[in-house]
C-alpha positions in Angstrom: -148.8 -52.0 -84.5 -149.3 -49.2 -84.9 -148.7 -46.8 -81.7 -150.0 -43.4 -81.9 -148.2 -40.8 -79.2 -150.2 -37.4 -78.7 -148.4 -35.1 -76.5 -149.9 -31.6 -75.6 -149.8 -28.5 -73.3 -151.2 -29.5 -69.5 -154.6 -29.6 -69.4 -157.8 -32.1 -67.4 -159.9 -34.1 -70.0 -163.0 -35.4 -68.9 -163.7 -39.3 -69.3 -166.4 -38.1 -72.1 -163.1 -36.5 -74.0 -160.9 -38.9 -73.3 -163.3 -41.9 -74.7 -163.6 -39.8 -77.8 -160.3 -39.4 -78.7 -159.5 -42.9 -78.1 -162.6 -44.0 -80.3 -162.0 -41.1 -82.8 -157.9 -42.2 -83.4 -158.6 -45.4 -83.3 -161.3 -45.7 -85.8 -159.2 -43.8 -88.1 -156.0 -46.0 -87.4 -157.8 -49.3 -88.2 -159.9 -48.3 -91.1 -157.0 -46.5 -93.0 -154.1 -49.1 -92.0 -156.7 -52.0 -92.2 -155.9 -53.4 -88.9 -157.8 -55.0 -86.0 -158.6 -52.4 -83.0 -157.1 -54.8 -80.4 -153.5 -53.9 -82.3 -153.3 -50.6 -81.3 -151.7 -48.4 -78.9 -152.5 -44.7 -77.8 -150.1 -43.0 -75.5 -151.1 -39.3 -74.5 -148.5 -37.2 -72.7 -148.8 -33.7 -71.3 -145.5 -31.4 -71.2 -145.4 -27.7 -70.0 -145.7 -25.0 -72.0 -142.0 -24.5 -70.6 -140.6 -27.5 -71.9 -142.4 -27.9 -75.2 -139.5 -26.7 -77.2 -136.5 -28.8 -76.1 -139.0 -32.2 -75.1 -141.2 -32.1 -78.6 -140.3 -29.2 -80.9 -136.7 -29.5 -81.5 -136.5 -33.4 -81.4 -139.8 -34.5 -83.1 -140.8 -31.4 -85.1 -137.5 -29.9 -86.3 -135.0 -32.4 -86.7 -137.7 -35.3 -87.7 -139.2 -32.8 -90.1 -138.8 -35.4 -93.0 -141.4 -37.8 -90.8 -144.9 -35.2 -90.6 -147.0 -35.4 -92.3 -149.2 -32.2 -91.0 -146.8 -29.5 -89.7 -148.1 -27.1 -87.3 -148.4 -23.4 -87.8 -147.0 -21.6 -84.7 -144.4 -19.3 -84.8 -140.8 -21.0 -84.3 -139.5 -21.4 -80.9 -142.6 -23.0 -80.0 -145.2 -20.7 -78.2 -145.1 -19.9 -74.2 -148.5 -19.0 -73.8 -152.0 -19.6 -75.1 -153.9 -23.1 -75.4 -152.8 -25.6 -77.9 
């Protein structure tokens, strides 16, 4: 505990981007849940533009609304186009 899951639109990260997300989440996560870094987990997932709607809008943004705590500010259905 805890697991962090980022899912975004397809894109390549670099090794350089992919260490600093990692390091950047995680140093957050431990310092504000007071936890040891070995105890926790980052899982990244891309999912077409095409898909974002029924695989992550609907199911994680609309009906678990109660559970953000930052809510994005895209016009509903999710966006087709543009980078995210």
């Amino acid at each position: 505990m805890p697991h962090l899951s980022v899912k975004h639109w397809p894109r390549t990260f670099t090794d350089a981007e992919k260490a600093d997300l990692v390091a950047s989440l995680t140093e957050t996560v431990t310092r504000v849940f007071g936890c040891d870094e070995g105890s926790v987990s980052i899982a990244v997932e891309s999912v077409d533009r095409q898909e974002w709607t029924e695989r992550v809008h609907r199911p994680e943004l609309e009906e678990r609304a109660d559970l953000l705590w930052k809510k994005p500010n895209y016009p509903k259905p999710a966006p087709s186009g543009g980078t995210a």
